[in-house]
BAKE-809281 format. One record per residue (C-alpha): residue in three letters; x negated, y negated, z. Coordinates in steps of 0.2 Angstrom, whole numbers, padded with zeros to 4 digits, always signed. Each point is the difference from the previous one (the first is absolute). Layout:
// BAKE-809281
AlaXYZ
...
This chain:
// BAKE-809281
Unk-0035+0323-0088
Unk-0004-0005+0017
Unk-0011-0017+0000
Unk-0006-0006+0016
Unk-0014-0014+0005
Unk-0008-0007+0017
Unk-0002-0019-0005
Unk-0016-0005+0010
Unk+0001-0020+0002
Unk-0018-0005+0009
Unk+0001-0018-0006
Unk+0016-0005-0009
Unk-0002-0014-0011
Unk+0014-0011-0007
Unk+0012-0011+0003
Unk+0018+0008-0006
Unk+0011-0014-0010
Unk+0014+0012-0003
Unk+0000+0007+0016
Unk+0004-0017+0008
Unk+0015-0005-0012
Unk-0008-0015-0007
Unk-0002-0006-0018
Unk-0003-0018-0007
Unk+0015+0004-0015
Unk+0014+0005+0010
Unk+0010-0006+0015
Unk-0001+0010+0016
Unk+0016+0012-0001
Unk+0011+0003+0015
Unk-0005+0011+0013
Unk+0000+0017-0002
Unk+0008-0001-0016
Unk-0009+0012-0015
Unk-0010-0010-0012
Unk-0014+0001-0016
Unk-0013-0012+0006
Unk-0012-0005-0020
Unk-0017-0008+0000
Unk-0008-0003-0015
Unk-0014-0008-0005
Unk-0008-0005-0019
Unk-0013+0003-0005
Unk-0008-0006-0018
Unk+0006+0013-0013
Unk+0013+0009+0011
Unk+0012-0002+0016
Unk-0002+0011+0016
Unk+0016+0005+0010
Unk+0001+0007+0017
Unk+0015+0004+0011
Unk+0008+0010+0014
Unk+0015+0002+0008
Unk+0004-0008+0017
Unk+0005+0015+0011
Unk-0006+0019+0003
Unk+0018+0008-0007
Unk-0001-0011-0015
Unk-0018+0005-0005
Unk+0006+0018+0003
Unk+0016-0002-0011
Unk-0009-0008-0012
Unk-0015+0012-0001
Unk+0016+0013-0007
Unk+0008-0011-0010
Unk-0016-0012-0007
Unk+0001-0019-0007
Unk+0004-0006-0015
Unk-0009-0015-0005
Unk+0006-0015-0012
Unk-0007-0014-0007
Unk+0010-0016-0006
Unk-0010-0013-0013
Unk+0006-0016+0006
Unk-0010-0015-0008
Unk-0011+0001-0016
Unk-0011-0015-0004
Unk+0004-0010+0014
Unk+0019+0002-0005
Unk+0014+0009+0011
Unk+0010+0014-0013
Unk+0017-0002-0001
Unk+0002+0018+0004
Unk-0015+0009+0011
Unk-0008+0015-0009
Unk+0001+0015+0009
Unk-0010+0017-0003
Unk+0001+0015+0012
Unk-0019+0003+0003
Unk+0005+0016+0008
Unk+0017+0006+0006
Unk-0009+0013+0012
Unk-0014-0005+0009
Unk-0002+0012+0016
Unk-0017+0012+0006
Unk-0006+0011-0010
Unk-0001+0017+0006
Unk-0012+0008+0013
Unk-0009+0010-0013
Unk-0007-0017-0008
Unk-0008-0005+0018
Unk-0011+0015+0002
Unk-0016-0007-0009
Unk+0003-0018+0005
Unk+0001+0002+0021
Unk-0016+0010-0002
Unk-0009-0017-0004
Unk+0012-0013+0006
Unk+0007-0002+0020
Unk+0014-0012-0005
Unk+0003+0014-0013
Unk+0002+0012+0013
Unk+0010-0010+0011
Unk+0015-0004-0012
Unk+0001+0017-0004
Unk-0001+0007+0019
Unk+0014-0012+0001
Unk+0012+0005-0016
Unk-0005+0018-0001
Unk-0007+0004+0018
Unk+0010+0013+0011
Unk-0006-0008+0015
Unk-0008-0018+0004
Unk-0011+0002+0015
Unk-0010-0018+0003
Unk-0017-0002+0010
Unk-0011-0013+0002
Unk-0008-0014+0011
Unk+0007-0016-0007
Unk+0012-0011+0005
Unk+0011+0005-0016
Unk+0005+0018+0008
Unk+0009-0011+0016
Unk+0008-0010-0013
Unk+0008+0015-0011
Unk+0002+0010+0019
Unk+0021+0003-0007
Unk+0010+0013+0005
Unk+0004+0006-0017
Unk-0009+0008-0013
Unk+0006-0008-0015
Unk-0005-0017+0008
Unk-0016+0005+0001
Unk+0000+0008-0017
Unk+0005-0017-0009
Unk-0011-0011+0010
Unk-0015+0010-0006
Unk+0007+0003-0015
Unk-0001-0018-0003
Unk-0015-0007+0008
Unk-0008+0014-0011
Unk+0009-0006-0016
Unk-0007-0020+0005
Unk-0019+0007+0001
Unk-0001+0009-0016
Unk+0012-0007-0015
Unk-0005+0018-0011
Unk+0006+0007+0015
Unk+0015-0010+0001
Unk+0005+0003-0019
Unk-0002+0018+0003
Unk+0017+0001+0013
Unk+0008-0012-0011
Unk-0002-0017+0010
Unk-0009-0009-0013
Unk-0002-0005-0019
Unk-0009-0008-0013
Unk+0009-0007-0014
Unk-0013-0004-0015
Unk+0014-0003-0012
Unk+0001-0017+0001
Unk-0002-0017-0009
Unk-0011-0016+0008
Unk+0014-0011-0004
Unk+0013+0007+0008
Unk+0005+0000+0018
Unk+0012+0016+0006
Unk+0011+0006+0014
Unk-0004+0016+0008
Unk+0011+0011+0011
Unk-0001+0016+0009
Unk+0017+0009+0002
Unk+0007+0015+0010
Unk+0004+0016-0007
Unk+0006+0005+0014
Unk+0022+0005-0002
Unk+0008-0016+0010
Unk+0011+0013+0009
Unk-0015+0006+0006
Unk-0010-0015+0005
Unk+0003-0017-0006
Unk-0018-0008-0002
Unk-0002-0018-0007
Unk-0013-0004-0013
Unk-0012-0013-0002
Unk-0011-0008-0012
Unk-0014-0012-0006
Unk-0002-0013-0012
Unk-0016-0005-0009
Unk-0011+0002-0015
Unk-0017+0003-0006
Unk-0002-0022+0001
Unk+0002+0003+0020
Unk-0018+0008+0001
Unk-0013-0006+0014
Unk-0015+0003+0005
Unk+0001+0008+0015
Unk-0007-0011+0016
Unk-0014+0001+0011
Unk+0003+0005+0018
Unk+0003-0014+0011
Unk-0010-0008+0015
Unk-0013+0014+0000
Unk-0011-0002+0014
Unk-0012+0009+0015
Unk-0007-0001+0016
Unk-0016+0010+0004
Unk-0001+0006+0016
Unk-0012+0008+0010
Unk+0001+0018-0012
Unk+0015-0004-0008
Unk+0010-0012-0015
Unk+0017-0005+0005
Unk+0007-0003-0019
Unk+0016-0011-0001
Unk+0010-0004-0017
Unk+0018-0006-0001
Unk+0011+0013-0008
Unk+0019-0009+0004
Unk-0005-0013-0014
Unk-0002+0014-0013
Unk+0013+0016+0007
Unk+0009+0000-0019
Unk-0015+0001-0007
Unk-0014+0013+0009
Unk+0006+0011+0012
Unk-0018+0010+0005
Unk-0018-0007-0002
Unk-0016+0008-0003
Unk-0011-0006+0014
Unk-0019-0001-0009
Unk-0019-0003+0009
Unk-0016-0003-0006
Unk-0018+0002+0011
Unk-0010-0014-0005
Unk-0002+0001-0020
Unk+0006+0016-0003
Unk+0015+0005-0010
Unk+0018-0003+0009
Unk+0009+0016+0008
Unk+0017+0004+0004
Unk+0001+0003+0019
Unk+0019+0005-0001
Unk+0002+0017-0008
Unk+0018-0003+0000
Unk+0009-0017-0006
Unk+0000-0012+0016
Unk+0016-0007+0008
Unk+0008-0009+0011
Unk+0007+0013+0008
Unk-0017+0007+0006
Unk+0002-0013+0013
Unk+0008-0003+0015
Unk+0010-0018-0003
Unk+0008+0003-0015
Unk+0010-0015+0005
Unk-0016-0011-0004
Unk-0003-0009-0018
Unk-0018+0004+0000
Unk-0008+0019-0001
Unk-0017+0005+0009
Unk-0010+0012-0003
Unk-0016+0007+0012
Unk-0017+0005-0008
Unk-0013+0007+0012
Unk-0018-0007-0005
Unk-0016+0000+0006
Unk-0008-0016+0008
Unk-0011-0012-0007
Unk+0002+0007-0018
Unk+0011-0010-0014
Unk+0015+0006-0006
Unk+0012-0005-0016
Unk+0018+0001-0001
Unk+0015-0002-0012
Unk+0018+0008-0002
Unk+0009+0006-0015
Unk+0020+0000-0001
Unk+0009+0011-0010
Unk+0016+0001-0005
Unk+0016+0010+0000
Unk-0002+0004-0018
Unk-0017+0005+0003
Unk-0012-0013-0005
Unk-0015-0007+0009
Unk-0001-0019+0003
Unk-0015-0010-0002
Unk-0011-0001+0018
Unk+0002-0012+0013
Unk-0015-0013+0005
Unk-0015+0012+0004
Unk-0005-0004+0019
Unk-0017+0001+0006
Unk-0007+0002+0021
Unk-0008+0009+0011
Unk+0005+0010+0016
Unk-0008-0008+0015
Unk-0006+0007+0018
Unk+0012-0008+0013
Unk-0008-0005+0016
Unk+0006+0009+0015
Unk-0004-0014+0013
Unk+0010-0016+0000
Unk-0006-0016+0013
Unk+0013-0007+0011
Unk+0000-0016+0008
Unk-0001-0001+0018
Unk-0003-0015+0007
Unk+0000-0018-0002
Unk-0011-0015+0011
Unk+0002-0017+0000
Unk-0016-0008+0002
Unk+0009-0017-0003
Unk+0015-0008-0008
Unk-0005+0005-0017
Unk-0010+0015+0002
Unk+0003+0015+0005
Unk-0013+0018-0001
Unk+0010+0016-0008
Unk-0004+0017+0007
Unk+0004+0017-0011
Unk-0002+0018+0004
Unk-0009+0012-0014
Unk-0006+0017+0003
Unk-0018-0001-0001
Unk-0002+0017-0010
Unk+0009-0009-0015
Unk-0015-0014+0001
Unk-0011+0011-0012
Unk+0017+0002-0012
Unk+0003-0022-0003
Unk-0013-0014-0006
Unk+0010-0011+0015
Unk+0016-0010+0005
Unk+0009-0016-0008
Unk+0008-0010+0011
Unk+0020-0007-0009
Unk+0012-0013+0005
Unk+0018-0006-0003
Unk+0012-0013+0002
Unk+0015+0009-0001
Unk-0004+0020+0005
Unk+0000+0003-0023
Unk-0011-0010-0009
Unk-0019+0004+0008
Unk-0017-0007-0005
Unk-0016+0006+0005
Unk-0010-0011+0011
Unk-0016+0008+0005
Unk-0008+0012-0012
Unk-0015+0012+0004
Unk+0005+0005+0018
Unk-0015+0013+0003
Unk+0007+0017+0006
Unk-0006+0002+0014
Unk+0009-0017+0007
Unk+0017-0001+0008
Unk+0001-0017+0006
Unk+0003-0016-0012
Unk-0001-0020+0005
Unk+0014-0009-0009
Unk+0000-0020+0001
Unk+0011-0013-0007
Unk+0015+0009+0002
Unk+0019-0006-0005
Unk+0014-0002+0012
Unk+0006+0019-0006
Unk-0011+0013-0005
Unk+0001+0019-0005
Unk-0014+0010+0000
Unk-0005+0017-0009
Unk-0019+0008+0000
Unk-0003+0013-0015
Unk-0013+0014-0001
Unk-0009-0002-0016
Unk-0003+0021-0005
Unk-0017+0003-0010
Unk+0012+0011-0011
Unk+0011-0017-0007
Unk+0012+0007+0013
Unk+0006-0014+0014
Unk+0012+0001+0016
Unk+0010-0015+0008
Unk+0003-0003+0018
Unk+0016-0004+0006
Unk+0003-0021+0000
Unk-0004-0008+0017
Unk+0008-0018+0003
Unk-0011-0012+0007
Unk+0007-0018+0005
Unk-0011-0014+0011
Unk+0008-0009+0010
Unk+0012-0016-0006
Unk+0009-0012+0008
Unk+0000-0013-0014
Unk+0017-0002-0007
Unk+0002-0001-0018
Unk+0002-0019-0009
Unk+0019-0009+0001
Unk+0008+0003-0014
Unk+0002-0012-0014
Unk+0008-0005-0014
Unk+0018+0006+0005
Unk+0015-0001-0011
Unk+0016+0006-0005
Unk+0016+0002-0012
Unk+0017+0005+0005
Unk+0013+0004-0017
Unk+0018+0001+0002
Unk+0002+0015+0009
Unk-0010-0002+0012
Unk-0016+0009-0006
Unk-0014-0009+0008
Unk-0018+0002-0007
Unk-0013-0007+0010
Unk-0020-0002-0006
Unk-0015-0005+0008
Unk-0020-0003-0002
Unk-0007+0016+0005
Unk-0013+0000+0015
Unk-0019+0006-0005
Unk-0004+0010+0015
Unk-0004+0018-0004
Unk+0008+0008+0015
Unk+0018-0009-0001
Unk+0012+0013+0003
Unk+0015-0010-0009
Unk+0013-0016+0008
Unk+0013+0002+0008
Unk+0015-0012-0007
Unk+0013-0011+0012
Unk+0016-0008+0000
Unk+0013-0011+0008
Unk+0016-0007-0005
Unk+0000-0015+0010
Unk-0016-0012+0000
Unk+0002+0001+0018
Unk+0002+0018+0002
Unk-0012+0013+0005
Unk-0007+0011-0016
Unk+0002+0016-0001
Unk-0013+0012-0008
Unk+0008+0007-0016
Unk-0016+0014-0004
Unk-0001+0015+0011
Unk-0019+0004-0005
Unk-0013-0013-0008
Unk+0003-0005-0019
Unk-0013+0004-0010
Unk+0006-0011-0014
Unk+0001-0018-0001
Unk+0016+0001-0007
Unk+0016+0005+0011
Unk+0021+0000-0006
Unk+0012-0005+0013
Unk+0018+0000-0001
Unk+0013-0012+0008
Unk+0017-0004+0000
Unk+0004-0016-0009
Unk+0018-0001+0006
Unk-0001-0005+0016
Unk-0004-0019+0009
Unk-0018+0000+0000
Unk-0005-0009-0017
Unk-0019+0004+0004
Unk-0010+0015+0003
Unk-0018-0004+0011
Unk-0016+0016-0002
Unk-0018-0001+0006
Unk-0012+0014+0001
Unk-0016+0005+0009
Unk-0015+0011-0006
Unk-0003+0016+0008
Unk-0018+0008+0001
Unk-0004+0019+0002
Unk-0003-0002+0018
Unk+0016-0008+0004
Unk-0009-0018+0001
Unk+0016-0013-0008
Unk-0005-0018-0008
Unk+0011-0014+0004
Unk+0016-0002-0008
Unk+0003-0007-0017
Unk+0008-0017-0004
Unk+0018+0001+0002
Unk+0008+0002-0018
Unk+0018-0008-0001
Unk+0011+0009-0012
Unk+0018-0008-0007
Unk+0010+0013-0003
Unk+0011-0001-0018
Unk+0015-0010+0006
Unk+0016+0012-0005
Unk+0011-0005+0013
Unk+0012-0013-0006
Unk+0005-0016+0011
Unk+0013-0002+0010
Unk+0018-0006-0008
Unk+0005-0019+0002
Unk+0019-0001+0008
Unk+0013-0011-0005
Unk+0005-0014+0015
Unk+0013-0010-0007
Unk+0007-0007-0019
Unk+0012-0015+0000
Unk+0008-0008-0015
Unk-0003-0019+0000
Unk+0007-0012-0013
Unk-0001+0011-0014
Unk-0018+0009+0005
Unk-0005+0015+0009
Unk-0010-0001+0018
Unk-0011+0016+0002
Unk-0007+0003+0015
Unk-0011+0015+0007
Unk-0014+0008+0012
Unk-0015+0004-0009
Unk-0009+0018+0000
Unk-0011+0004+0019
Unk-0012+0008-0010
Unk-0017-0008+0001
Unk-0007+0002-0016
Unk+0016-0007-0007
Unk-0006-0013-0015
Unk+0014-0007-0011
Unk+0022-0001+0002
Unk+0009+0004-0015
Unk+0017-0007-0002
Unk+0012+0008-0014
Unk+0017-0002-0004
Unk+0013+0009-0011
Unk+0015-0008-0008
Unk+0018+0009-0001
Unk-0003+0016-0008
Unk-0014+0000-0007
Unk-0014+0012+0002
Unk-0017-0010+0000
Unk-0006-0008+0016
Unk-0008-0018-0005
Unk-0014-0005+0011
Unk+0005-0018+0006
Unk-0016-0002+0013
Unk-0018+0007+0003
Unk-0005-0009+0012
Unk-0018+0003+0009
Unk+0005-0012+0018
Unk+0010+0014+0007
Unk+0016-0014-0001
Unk+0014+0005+0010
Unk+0015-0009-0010
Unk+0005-0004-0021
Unk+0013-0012-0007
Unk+0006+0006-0014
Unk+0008-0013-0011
Unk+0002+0008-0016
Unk+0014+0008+0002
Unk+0017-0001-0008
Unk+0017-0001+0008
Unk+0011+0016-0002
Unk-0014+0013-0001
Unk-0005+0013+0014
Unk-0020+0001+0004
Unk-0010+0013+0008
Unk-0016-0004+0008
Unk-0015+0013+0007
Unk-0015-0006+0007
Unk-0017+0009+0000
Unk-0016+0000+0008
Unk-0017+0004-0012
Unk-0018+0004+0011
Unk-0017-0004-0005
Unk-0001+0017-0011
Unk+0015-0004-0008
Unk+0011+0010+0008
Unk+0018-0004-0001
Unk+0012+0001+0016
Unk+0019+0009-0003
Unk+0011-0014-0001
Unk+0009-0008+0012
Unk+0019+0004+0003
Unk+0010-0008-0015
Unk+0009-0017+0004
Unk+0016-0001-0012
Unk+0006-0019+0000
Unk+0014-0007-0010
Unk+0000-0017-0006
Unk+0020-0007-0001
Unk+0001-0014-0014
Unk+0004-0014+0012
Unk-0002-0016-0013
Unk+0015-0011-0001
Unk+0010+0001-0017
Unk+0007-0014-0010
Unk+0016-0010+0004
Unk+0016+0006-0005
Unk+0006-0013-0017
Unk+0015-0010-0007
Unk+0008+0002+0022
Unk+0016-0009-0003
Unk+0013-0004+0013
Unk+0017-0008-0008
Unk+0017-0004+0009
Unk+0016+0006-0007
Unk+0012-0008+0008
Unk+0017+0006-0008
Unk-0006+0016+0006
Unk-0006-0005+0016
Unk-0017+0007-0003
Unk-0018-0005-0002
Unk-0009+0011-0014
Unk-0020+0005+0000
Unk-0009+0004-0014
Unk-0018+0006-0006
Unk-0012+0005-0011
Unk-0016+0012+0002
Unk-0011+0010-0011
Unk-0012+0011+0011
Unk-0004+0018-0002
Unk+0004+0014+0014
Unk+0014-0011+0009
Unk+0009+0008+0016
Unk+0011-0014+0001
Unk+0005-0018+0007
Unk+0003-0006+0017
Unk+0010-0016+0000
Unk+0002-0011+0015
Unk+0011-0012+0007
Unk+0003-0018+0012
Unk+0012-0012+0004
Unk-0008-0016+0003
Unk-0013+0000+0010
Unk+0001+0017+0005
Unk-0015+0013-0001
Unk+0003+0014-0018
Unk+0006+0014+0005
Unk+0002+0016-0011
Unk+0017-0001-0009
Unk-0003+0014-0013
Unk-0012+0014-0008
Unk+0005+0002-0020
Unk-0008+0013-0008
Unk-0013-0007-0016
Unk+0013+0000-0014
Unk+0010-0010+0007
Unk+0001-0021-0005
Unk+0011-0007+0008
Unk+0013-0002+0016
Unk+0014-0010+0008
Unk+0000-0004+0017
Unk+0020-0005+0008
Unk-0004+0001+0018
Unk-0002-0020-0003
Unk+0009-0016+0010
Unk+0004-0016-0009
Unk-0013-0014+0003
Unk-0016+0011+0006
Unk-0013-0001-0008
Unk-0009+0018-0002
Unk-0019+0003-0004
Unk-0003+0015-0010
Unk-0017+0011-0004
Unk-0004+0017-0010
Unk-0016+0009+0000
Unk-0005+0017-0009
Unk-0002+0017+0005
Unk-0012+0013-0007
Unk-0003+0018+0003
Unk-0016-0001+0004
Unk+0006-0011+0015
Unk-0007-0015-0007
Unk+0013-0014+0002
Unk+0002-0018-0010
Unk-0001-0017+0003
Unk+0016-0009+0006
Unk+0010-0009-0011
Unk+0011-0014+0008
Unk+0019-0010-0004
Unk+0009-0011+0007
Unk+0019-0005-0002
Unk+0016-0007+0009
Unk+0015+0008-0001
């Protein structure tokens, strides 16, 4: 049976979900790749599905093949079950056949789309909305499934019918349930990935009112507005309804209304235009419905009334200053719109935005004003007041007397600078109403010449600066002047003085000589160059160890230290450092190492006895002593009144000697003192004998 229609789309009127691959349940799936795309939606004795696939060769595969439709229970009084529930709702869901359609596409457009679309041996599309530019592909099937499922998302019975929707009334308020829609299709001959929803009859809502309704009556026309980005997953059309006065409301959209009836579809507000006739009042509201087929509750109703534009607008052509604050204002206006306005008002501005009226009840036939007191700045509009409540602007005029008084010197100026160099400066600001802004200076050097830091007047009485804190100038100097709108500039602020946060450390103090002197340590040194220098700190390490001992902290700047407690025998390390005012610390000065010899006299040598032998022709010397760490002995010896000289070195165990190299009757002096390795030496020991 041949089966053939002409679709005929005058106004088309919804917004597609499934046509633009989006759903509130799922992730977006890659590119191209095949997919079941499920809505659903509860309602308060049963749950509504709705799906479709995501391409035109998977709709057509799957139009063959069918669905088959699962349903998991997964919780049951608030409780998840250890094993979900499932139930095959239906394990072939597809269209049913062409013979069932016959009755219903008599009544029903969306009817007869969906099955132009299944069953339709050609799909010829016509119309005059946007939509046909939108759907303009080169294939047939593309065209099929696009109608196929804007049809299915206007009318749900309609939907259900081609086997893209469901109602499961089988079910239990206290459970919650999975739902997926899977592929009959053979794998081999297209793999299509399924997809599902998860709710339960607890998930119900009342469905929203339409968002940020509003209108603007014209002159024979309502501009309605209303925000349908906020609510795209739950209406995808509206009903557009209008009441005259008290009469009942009408829809004036025979077909559901969409944002694709206009021409920015990239906008997150739809219009819609209503032709009206003047002077007469109007109501509005809008309706939404839903994928699934149900109608919202109505938006705000909106009440107005178109208005007569007037077609002659004044302009503003001359301005005379009959002195320095009063000037008369001139305006053009065609005289055959005299009869059409009650008269002219006459509005000002500071800033070109903001404008107040000033002069009210201009008569109509005038076109010249006197304004007096005027400020330094003045904008100027004059509007025609239409009989019909409908008014035209002139363009702004600027209108400023003559000034030559400069604004006040600033006052009040002061400033912070933090560690790295941000500096924030404030001041009093000035009272004049034409001050155009300050324009902010600096200098380096008290006796430098300022530079301006501001290319154009600040407007605040605030401004941030940066500087560089590393450098030699510990200060940073700003003023500033006060600029009016004719260029006229106050004198210059007070000269603020700014220390910059002191992060360069001082100089290092350097060593100038160290000398040993009778057991003590002479330290001597040249302090730090750097001005804000404040104390010298001495320390000093012992040996090995680690620790450095501070020994002086001295606030006179002294150049030289004695240190006397110090013990014979050990090595010391000294470093001095210089600390500033902000208590930064110098690097120490290059390390002097002294080493203090153990130079004190040790005791005499005991018992040193010198005894003749003379059968052996001989004089024998000997000794006692107990003293640790001994190198030796030095023994010395004089005939009569002869100096000592060195006669011997014995090393430290032995304790006694005989001397032969002796003459008889000489008399020979004899002395001994110790040695010690750590080159200390003893006290002499003396003896005297005659041989």
């Amino acid at each position: 049976m041949k089966f053939r229609f002409l679709i005929l789309l005058m106004f088309v009127g919804y917004y597609n979900l499934f046509s633009q691959i989006k759903t509130t349940n799922e992730t977006l799936v890659q590119e191209n790749a095949p997919e079941i795309k499920v809505i659903a939606r509860a309602q308060k004795d049963k749950i509504l599905l709705r799906w479709a696939p995501t391409t035109s060769e998977a709709w057509r595969k799957l139009n063959k093949y069918g669905y088959q439709l699962e349903r998991y229970t997964v919780t049951r009084d608030n409780k998840a079950l250890a094993a979900p529930e499932k139930v095959i709702l239906s394990k072939l869901t597809k269209a049913e056949p062409l013979e069932s359609w016959e009755t219903l596409i008599q009544e029903n457009d969306n009817a007869a789309i969906l099955a132009q679309a299944l069953y339709g041996e050609s799909f010829a599309v016509t119309g005059q909305d946007k939509i046909q530019g939108i759907i303009n592909l080169s294939e047939e099937n593309e065209q099929r499934f696009t109608y196929a499922l804007f049809a299915a998302d206007n009318d749900f019975e309609s939907a259900k019918k081609a086997g893209l929707g469901y109602e499961d009334k089988a079910i239990h308020s206290n459970e919650k349930y999975l739902y997926r829609v899977v592929s009959n299709v053979p794998i081999l001959e297209l793999e299509i990935k399924y997809s599902g929803v998860f709710l339960g009859l607890k998930d119900y809502e009342e469905l929203p009112k339409p968002l940020d309704f509003s209108a603007h009556f014209g002159d024979k026309n309502t501009i309605l507005s209303w925000n349908f980005k906020s609510l795209a997953g739950v209406y995808g059309s509206y009903y557009v309804e209008r009441a005259l006065d008290k009469q009942p409301f009408e829809r004036i959209t025979e077909k559901p209304y969409t944002s694709m009836n206009q021409e920015n579809t990239n906008s997150n507000t739809i219009f819609y235009v209503d032709s009206i006739a003047n002077s007469k009042p109007y109501n509005y509201r809008v309706q939404g419905i839903s994928p699934f087929g149900e109608l919202g509750p109505y938006s705000k109703e909106i009440s107005g009334k178109g208005k007569t534009v007037l077609q002659f607008v004044p302009h503003l052509t001359i301005k005379e200053f009959l002195d320095d604050n009063t000037a008369k204002l001139t305006w053009d206006f065609p005289s055959e719109g005299d009869n059409e306005i009650s008269g002219f008002e006459l509005n000002r501005s500071d800033d070109d935005v903001n404008y107040t009226t000033v002069i009210k009840n201009i008569a109509p036939k005038n076109r010249t004003v006197v304004v007096k007191k005027l400020a330094p700045t003045n904008y100027f509009t004059i509007t025609a007041i239409g009989k019909q409540g409908s008014n035209r602007t002139s363009f702004a005029m600027l209108v400023q007397p003559v000034d030559s008084i400069p604004p006040a010197k600033p006052l009040g100026l002061k400033g912070v600078i933090d560690s790295t160099g941000v500096v924030k400066l404030t001041w009093l600001a000035n009272k004049e109403n034409d001050l155009m802004g300050y324009r902010i200076y600096r200098a380096n050097n008290e006796k430098e010449e300022f530079s301006q830091l501001t290319v154009s007047p600040q407007e605040t009485n605030s401004f941030m600066d940066s500087v560089v804190v590393k450098n030699l100038n510990s200060k940073v100097y700003y003023k500033l002047i006060a600029v009016d709108y004719r260029y006229n500039m106050s004198e210059f602020s007070e000269v603020l003085v700014i220390e910059k946060p002191d992060v360069i450390p001082p100089s290092s103090p350097v060593f100038k000589n160290y000398e040993v002197k009778d057991g003590q340590v002479y330290l001597e040194w040249a302090n730090s160059s750097s001005e804000d220098a404040k104390k010298l700190l001495l320390y000093r390490k012992e040996n090995d160890q680690n620790e450095w001992s501070l020994i002086l902290d001295d606030e006179k700047k002294t150049e030289n230290f004695l240190d006397k407690n110090v013990t014979e025998g050990n090595q010391y390390s000294y470093a001095v450092v210089a600390k500033d005012k902000s208590g930064l610390e110098s690097l120490p000065s290059p390390l002097v190492h002294v080493l203090l010899p153990k130079s004190s006299v040790m005791p005499a040598v005991k018992g040193f006895f010198a005894q003749v032998n003379a059968a052996d022709k001989r004089i024998e010397l000997s000794w006692s002593y107990d003293q640790k760490e001994l190198d030796g002995f030095e023994i010395f010896k004089a005939e009569e009144e002869k100096p000592l000289q060195l006669m011997l070195m014995v090393a430290p165990s032995v304790k006694r000697i005989s001397d032969v190299t002796i003459a008889i009757n000489t008399s020979y002096n004899y002395a001994i003192r110790a040695l010690f390795k750590d080159g200390r030496i003893g006290k002499m020991s003396f003896f005297t004998v005659k041989f």
